[in-house]
PDB file of N, CA, C and O in Angstrom, chain B, residues numbered from 101:
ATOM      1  N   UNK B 101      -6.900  12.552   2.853  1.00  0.00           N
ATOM      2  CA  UNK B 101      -7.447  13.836   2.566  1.00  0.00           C
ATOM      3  C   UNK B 101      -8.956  13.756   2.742  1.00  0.00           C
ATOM      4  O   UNK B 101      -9.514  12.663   2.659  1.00  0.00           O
ATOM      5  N   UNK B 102      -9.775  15.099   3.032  1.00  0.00           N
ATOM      6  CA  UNK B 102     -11.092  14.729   3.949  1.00  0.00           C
ATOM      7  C   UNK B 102     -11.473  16.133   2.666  1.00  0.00           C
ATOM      8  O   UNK B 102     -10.676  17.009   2.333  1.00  0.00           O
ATOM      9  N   UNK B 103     -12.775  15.977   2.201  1.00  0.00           N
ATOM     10  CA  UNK B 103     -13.525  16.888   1.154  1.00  0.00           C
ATOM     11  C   UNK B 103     -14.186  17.252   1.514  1.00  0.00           C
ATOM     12  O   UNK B 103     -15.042  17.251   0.630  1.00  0.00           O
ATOM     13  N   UNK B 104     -14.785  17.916   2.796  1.00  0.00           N
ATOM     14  CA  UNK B 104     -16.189  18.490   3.054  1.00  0.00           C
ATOM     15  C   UNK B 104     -16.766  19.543   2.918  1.00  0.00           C
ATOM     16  O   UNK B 104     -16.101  20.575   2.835  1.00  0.00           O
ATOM     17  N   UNK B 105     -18.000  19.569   2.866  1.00  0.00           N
ATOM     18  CA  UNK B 105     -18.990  20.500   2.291  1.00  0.00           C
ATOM     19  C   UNK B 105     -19.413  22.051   3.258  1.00  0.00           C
ATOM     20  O   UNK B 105     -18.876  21.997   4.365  1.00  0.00           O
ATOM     21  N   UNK B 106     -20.018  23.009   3.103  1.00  0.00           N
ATOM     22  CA  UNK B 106     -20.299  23.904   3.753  1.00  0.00           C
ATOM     23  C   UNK B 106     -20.832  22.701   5.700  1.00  0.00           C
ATOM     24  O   UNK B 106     -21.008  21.521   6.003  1.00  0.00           O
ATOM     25  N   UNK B 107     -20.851  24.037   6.373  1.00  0.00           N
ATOM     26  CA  UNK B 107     -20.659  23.397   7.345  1.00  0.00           C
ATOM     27  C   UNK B 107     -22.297  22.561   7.667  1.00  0.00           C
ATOM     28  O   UNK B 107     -22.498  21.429   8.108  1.00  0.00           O
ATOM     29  N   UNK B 108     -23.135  23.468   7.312  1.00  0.00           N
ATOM     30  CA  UNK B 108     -24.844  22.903   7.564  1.00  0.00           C
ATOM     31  C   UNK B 108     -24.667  21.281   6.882  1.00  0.00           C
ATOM     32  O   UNK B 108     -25.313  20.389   7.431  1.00  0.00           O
ATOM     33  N   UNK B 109     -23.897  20.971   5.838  1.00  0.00           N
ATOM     34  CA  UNK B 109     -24.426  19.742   5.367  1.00  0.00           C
ATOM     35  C   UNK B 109     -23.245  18.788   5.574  1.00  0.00           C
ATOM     36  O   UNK B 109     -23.186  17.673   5.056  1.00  0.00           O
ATOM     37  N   UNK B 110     -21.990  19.497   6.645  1.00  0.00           N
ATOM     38  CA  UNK B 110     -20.999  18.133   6.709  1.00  0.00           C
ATOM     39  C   UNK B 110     -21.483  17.133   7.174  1.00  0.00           C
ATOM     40  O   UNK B 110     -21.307  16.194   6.398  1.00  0.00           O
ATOM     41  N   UNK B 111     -22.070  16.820   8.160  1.00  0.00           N
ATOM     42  CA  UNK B 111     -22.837  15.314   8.558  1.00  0.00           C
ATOM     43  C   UNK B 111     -22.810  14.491   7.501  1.00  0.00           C
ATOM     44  O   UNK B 111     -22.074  13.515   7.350  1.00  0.00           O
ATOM     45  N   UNK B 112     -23.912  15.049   6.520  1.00  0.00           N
ATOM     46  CA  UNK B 112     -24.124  13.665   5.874  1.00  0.00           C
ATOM     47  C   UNK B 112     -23.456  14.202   4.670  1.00  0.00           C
ATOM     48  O   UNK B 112     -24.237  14.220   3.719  1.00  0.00           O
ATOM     49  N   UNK B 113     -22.468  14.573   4.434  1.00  0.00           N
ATOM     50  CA  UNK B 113     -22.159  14.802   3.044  1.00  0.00           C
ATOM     51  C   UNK B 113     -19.662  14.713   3.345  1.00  0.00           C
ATOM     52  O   UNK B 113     -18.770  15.178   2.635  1.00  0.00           O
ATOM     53  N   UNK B 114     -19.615  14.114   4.335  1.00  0.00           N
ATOM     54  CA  UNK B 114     -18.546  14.026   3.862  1.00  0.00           C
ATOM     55  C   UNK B 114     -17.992  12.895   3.174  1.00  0.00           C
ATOM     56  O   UNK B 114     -18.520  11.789   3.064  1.00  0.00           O
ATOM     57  N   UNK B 115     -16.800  13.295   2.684  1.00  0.00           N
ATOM     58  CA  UNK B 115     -16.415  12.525   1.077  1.00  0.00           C
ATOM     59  C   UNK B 115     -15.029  11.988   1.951  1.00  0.00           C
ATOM     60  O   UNK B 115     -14.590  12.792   2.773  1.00  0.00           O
ATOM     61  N   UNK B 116     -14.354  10.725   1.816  1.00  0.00           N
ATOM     62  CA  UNK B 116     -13.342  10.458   2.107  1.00  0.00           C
ATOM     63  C   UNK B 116     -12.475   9.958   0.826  1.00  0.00           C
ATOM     64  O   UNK B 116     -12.585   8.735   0.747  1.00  0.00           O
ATOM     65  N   UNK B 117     -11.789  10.399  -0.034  1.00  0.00           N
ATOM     66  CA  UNK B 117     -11.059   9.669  -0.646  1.00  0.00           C
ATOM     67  C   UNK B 117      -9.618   8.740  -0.579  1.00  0.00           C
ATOM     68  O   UNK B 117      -8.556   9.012  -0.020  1.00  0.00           O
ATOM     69  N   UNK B 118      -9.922   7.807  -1.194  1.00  0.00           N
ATOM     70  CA  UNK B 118      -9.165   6.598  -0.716  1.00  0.00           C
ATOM     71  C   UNK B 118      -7.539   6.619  -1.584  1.00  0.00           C
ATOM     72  O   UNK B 118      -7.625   6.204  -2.740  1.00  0.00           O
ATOM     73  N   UNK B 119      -5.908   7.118  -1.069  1.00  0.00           N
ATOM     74  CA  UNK B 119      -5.024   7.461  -2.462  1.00  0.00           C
ATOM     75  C   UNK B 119      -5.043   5.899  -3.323  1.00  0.00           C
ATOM     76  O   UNK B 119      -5.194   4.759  -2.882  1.00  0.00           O
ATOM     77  N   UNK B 120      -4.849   6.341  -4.558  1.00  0.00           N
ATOM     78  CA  UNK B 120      -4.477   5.557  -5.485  1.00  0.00           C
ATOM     79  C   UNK B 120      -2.728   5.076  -5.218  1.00  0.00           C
ATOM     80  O   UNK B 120      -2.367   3.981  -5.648  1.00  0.00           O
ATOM     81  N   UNK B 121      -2.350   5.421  -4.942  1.00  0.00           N
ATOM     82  CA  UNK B 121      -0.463   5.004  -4.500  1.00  0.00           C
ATOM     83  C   UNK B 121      -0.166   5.928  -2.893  1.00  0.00           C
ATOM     84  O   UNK B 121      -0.366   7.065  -2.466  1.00  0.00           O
ATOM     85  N   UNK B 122       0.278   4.952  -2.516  1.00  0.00           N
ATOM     86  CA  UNK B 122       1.547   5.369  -1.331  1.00  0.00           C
ATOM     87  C   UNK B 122       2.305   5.789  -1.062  1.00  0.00           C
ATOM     88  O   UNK B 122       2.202   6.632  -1.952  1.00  0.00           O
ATOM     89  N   UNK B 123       3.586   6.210  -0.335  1.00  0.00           N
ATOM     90  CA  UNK B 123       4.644   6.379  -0.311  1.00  0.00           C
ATOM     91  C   UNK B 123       5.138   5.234   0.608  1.00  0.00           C
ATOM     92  O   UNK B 123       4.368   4.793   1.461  1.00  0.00           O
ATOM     93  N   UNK B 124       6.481   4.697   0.462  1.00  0.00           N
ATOM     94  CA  UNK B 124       7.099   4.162   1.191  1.00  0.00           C
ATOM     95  C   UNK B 124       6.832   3.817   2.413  1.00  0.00           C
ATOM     96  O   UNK B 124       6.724   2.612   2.638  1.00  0.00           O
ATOM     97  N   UNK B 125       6.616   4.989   3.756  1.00  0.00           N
ATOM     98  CA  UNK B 125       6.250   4.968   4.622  1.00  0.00           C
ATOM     99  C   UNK B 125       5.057   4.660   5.107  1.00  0.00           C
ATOM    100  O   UNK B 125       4.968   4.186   6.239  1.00  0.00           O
ATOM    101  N   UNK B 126       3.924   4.888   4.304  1.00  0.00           N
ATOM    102  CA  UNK B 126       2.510   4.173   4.653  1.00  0.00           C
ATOM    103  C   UNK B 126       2.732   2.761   3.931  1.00  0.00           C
ATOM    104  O   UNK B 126       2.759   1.729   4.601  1.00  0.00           O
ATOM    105  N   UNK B 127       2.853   2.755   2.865  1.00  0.00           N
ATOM    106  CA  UNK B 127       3.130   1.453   2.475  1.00  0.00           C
ATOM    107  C   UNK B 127       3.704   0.382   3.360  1.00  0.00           C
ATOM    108  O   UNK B 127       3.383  -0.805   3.312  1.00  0.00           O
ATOM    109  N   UNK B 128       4.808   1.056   4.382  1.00  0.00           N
ATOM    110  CA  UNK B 128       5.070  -0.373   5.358  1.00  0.00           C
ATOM    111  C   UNK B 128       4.277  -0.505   6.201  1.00  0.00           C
ATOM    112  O   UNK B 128       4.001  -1.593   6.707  1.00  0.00           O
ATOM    113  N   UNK B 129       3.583   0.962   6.613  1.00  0.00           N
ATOM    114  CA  UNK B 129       2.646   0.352   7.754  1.00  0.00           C
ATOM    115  C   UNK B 129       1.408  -0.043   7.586  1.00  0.00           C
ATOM    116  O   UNK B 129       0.734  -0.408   8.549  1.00  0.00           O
ATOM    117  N   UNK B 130       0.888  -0.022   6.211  1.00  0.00           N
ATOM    118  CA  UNK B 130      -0.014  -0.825   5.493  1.00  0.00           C
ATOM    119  C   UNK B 130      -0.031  -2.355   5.819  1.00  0.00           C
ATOM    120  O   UNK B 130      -0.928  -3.068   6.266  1.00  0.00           O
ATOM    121  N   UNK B 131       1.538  -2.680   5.366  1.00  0.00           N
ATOM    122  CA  UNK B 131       1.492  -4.427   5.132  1.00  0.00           C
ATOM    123  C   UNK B 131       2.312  -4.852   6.708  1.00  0.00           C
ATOM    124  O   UNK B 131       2.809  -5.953   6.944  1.00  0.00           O
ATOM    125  N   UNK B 132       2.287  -3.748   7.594  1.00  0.00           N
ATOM    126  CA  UNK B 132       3.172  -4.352   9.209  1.00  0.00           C
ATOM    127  C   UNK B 132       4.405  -3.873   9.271  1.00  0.00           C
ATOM    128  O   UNK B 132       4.980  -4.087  10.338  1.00  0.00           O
ATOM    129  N   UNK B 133       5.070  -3.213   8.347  1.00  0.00           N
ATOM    130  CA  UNK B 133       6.765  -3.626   8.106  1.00  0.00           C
ATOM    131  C   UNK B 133       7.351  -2.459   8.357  1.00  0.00           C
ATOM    132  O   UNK B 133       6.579  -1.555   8.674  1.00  0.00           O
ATOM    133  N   UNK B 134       8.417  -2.222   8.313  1.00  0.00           N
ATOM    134  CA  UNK B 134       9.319  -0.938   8.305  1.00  0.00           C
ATOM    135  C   UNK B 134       9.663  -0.476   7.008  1.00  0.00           C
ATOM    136  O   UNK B 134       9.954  -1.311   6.152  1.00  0.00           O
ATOM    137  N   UNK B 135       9.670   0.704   6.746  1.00  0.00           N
ATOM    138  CA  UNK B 135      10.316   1.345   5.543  1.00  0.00           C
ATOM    139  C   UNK B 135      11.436   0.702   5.031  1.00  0.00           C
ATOM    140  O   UNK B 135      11.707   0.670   3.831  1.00  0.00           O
ATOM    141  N   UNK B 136      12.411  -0.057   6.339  1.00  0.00           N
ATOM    142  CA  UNK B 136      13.569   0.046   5.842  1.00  0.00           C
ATOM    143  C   UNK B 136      13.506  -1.707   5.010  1.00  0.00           C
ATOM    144  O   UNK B 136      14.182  -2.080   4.051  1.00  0.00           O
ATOM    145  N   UNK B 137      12.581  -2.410   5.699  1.00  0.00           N
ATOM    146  CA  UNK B 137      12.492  -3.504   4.862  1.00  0.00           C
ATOM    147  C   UNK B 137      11.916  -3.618   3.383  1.00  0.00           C
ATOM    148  O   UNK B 137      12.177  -4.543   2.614  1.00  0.00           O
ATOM    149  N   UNK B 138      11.145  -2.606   3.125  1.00  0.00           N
ATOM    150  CA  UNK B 138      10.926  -2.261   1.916  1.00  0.00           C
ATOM    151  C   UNK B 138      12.054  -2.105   1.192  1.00  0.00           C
ATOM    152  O   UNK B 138      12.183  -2.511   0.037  1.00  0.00           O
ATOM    153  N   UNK B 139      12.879  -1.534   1.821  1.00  0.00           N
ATOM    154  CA  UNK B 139      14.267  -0.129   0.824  1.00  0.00           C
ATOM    155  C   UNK B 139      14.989  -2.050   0.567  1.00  0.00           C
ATOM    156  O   UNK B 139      15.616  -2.304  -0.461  1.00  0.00           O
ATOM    157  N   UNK B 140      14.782  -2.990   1.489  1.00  0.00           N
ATOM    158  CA  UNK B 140      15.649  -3.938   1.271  1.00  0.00           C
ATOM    159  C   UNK B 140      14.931  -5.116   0.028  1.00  0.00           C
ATOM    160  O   UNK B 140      15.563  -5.751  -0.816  1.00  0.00           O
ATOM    161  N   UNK B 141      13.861  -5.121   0.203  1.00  0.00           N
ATOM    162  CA  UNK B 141      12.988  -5.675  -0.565  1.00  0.00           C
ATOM    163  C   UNK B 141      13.115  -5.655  -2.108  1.00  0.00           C
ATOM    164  O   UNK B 141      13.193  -6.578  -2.919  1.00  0.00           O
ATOM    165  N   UNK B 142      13.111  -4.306  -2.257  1.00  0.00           N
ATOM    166  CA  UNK B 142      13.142  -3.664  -3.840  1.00  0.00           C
ATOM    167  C   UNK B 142      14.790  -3.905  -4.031  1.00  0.00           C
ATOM    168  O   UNK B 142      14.958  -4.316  -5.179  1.00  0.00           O
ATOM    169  N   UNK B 143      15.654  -3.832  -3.550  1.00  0.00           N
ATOM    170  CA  UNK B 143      16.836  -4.227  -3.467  1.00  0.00           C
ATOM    171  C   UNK B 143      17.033  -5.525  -3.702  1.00  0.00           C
ATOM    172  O   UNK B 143      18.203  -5.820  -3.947  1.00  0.00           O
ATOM    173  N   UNK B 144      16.393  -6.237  -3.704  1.00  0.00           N
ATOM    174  CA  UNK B 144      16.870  -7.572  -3.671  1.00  0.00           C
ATOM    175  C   UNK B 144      15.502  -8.027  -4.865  1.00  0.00           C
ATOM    176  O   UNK B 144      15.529  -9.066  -5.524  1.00  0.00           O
ATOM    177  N   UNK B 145      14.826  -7.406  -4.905  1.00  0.00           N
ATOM    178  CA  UNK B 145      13.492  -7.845  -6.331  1.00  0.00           C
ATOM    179  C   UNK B 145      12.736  -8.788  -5.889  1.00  0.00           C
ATOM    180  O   UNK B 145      12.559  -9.860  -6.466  1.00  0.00           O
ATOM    181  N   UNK B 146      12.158  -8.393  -4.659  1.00  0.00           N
ATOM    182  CA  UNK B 146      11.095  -9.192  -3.586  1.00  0.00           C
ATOM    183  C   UNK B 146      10.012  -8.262  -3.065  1.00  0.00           C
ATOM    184  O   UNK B 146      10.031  -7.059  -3.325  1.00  0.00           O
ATOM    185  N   UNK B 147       9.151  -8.783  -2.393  1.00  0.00           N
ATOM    186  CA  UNK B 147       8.400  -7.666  -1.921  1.00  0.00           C
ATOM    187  C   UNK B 147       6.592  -7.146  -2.642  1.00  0.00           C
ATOM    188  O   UNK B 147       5.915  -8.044  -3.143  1.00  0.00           O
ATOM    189  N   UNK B 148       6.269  -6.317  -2.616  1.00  0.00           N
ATOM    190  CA  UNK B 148       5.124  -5.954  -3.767  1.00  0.00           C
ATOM    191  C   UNK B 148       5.704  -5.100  -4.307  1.00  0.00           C
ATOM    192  O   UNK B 148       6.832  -4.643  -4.124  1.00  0.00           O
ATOM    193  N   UNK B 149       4.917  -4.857  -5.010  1.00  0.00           N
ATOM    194  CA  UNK B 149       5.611  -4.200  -6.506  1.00  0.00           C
ATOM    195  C   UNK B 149       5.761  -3.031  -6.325  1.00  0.00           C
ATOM    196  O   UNK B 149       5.433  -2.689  -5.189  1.00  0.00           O
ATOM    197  N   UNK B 150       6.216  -2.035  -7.128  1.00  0.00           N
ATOM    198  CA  UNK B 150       6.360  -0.631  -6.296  1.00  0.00           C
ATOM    199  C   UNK B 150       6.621  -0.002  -8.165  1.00  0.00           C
ATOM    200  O   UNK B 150       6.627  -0.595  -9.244  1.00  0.00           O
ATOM    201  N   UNK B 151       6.816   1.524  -7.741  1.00  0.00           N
ATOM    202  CA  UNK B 151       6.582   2.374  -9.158  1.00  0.00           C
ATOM    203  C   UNK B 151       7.722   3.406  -9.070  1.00  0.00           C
ATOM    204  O   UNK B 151       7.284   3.973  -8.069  1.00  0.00           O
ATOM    205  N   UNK B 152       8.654   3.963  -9.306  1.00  0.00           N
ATOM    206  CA  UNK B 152      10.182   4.945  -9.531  1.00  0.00           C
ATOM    207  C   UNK B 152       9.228   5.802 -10.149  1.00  0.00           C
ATOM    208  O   UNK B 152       8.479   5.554 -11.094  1.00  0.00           O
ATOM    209  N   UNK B 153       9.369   6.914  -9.439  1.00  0.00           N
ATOM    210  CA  UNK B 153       8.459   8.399  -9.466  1.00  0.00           C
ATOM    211  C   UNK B 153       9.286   9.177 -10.365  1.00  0.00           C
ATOM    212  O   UNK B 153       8.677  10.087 -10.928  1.00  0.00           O
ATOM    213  N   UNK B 154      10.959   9.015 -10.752  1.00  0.00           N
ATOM    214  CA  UNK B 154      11.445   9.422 -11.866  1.00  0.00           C
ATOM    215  C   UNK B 154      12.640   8.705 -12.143  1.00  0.00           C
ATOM    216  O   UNK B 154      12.994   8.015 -11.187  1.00  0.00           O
ATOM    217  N   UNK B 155      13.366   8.644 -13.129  1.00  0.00           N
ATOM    218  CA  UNK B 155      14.691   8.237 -13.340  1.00  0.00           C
ATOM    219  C   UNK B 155      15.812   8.263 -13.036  1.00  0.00           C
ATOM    220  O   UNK B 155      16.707   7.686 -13.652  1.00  0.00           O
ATOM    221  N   UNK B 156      16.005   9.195 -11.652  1.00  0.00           N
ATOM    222  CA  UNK B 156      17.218   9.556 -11.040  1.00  0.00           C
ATOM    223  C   UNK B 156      17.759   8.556 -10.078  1.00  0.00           C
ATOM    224  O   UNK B 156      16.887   7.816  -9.624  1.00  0.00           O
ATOM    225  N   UNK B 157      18.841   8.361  -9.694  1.00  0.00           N
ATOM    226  CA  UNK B 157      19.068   7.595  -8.863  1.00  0.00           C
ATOM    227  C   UNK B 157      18.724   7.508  -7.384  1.00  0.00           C
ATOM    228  O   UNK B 157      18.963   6.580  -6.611  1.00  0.00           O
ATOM    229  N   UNK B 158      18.228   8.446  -7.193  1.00  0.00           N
ATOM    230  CA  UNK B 158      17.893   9.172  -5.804  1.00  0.00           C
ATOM    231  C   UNK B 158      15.820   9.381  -5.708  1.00  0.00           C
ATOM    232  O   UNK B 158      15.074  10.033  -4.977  1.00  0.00           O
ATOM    233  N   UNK B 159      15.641   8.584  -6.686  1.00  0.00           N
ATOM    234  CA  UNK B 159      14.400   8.335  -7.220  1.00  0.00           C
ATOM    235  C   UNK B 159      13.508   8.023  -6.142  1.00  0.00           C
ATOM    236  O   UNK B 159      13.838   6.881  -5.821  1.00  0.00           O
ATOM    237  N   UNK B 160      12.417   8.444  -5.282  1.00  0.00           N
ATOM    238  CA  UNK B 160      11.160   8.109  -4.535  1.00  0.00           C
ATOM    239  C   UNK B 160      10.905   6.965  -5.526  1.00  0.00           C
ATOM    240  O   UNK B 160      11.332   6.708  -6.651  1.00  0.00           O
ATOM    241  N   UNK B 161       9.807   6.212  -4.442  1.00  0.00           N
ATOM    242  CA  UNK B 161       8.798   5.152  -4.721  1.00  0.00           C
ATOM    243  C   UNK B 161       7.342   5.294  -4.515  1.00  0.00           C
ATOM    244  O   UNK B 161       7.156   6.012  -3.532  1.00  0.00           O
ATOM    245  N   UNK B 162       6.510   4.995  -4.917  1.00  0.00           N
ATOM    246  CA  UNK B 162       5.034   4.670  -4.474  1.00  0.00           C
ATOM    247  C   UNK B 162       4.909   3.510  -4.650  1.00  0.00           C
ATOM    248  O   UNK B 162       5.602   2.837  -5.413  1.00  0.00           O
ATOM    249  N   UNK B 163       3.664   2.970  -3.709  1.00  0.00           N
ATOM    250  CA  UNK B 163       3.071   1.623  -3.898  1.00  0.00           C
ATOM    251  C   UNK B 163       1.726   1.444  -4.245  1.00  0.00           C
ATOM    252  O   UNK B 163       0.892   1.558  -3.347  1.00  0.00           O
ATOM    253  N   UNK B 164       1.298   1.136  -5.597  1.00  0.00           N
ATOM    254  CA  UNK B 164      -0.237   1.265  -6.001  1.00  0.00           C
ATOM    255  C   UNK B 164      -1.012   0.414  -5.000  1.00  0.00           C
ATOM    256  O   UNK B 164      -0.809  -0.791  -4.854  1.00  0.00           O
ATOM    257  N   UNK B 165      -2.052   1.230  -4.218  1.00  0.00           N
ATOM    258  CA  UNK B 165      -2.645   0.716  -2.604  1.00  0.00           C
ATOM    259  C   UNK B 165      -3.128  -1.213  -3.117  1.00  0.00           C
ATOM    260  O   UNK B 165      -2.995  -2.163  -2.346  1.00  0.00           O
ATOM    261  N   UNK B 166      -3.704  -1.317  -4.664  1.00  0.00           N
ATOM    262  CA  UNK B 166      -4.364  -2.202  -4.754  1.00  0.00           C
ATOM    263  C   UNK B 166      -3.176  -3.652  -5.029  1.00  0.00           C
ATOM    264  O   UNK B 166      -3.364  -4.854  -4.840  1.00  0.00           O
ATOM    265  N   UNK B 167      -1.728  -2.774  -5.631  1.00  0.00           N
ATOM    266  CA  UNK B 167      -1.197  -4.230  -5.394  1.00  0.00           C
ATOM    267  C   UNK B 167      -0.785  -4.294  -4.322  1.00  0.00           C
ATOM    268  O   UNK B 167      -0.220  -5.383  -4.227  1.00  0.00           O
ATOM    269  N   UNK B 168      -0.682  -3.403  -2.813  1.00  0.00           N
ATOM    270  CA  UNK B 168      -0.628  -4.094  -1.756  1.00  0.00           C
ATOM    271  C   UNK B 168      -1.419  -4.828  -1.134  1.00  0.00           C
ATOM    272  O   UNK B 168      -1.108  -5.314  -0.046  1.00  0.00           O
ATOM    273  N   UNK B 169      -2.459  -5.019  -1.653  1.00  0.00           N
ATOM    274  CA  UNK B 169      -3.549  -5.776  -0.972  1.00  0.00           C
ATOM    275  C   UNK B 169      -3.742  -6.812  -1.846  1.00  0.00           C
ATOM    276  O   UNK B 169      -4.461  -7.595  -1.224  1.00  0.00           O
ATOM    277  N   UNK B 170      -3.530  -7.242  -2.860  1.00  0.00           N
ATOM    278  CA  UNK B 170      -3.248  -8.196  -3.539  1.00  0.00           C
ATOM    279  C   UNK B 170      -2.009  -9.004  -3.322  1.00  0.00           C
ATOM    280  O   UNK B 170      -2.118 -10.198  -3.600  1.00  0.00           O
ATOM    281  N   UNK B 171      -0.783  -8.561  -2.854  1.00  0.00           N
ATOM    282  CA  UNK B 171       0.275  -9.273  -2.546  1.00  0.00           C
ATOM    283  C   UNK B 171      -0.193  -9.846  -0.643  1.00  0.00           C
ATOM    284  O   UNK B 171       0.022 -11.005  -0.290  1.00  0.00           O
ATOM    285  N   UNK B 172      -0.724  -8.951   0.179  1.00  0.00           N
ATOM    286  CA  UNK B 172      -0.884  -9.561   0.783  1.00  0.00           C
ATOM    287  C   UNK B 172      -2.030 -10.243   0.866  1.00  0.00           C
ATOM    288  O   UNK B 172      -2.197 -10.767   1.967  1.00  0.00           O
ATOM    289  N   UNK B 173      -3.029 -10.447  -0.061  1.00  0.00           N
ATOM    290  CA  UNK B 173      -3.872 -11.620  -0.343  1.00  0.00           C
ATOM    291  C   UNK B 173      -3.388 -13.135  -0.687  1.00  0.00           C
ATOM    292  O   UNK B 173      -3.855 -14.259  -0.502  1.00  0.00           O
ATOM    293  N   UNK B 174      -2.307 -12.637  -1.234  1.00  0.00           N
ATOM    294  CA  UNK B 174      -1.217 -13.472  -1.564  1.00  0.00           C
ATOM    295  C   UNK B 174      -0.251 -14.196  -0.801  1.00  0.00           C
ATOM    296  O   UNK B 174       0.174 -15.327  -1.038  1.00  0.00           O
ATOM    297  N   UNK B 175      -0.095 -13.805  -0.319  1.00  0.00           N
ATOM    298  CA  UNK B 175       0.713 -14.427   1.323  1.00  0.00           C
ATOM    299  C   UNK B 175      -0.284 -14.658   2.038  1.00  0.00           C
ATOM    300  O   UNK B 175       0.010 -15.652   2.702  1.00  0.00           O
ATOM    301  N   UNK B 176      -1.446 -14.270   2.330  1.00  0.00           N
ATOM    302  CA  UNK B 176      -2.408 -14.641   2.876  1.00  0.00           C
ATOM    303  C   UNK B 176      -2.696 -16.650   2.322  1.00  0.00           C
ATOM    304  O   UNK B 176      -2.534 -17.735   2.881  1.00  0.00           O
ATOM    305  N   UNK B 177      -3.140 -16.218   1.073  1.00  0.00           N
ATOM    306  CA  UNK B 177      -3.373 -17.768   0.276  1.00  0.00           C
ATOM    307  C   UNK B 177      -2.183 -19.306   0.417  1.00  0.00           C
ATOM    308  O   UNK B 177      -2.378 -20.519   0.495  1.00  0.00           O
ATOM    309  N   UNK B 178      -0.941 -18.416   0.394  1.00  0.00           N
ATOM    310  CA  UNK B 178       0.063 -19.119   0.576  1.00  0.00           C
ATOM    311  C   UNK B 178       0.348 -19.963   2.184  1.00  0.00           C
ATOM    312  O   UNK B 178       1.001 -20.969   2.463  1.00  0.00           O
ATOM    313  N   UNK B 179      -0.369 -19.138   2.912  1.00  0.00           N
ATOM    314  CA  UNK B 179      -0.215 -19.299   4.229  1.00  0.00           C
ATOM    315  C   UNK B 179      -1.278 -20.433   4.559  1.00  0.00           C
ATOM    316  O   UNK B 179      -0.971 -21.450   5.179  1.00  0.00           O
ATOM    317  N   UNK B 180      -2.486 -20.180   4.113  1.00  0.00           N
ATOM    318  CA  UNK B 180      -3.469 -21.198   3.724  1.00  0.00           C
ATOM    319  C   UNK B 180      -3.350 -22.160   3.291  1.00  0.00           C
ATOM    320  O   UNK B 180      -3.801 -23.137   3.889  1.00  0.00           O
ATOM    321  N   UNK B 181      -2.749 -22.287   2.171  1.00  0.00           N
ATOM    322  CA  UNK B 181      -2.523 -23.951   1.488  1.00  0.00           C
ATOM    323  C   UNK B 181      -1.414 -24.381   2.556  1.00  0.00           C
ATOM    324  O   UNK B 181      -1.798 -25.399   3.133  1.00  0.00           O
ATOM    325  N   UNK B 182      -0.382 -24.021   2.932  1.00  0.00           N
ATOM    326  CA  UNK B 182       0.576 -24.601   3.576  1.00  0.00           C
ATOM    327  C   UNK B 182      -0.198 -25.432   5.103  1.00  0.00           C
ATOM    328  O   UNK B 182      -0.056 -26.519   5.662  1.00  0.00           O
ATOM    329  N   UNK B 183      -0.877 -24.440   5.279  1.00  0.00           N
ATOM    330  CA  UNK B 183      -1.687 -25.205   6.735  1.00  0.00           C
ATOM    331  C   UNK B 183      -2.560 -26.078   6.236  1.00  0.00           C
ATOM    332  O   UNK B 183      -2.956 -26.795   7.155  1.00  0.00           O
ATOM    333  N   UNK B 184      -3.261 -26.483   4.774  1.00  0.00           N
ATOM    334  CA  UNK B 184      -3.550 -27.521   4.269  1.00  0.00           C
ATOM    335  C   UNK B 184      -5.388 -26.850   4.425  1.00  0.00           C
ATOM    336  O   UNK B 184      -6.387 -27.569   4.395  1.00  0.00           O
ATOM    337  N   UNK B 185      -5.379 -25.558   4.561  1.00  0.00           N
ATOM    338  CA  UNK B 185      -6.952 -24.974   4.628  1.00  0.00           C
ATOM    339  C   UNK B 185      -7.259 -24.257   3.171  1.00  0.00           C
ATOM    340  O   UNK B 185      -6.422 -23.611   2.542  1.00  0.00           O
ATOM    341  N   UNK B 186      -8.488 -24.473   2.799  1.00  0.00           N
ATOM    342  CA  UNK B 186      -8.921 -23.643   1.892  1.00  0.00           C
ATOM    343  C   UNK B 186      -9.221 -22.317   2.218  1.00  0.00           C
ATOM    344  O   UNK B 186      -9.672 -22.050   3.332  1.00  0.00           O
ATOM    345  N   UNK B 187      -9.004 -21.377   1.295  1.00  0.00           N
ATOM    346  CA  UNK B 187      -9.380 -19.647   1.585  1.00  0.00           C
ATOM    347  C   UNK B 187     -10.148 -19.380   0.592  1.00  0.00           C
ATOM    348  O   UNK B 187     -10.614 -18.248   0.459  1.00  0.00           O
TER     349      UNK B 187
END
């Protein structure tokens, strides 16, 4: 979503805000992946963490943007020690 101001001062005055959660679909193409490996992920209790938008069985997901970037900091690190490099 893009916030800008009357038109004389969009130059220097636009605002970009960054979402606080995802949906499913940006969320895979955030971390590379397909939606559908997600849907398999949470299925199996793997993956980054994710949030049930209500109690129904038919329940949406979001993904809070910051633990995706923390999980893949995380696989990042993991990937690192295994090659025997510091990060």
């Amino acid at each position: 979503m893009t916030v800008t101001m009357p038109a004389e001062t969009v130059a220097a005055s636009t605002v970009f805000i960054q979402p606080l959660a995802v949906d499913a679909v940006d969320a895979a193409a955030m971390i590379g992946r397909r939606p559908k490996t997600l849907e398999n992920w949470r299925r199996l209790g793997i993956g980054p963490r994710y949030v049930k938008t209500d109690d129904s069985d038919q329940s949406g997901v979001v993904y809070i943007v910051s633990d995706l970037k923390k999980w893949l900091k995380e696989r990042a690190a993991a990937t690192d020690a295994a090659r025997g490099s510091a990060a």
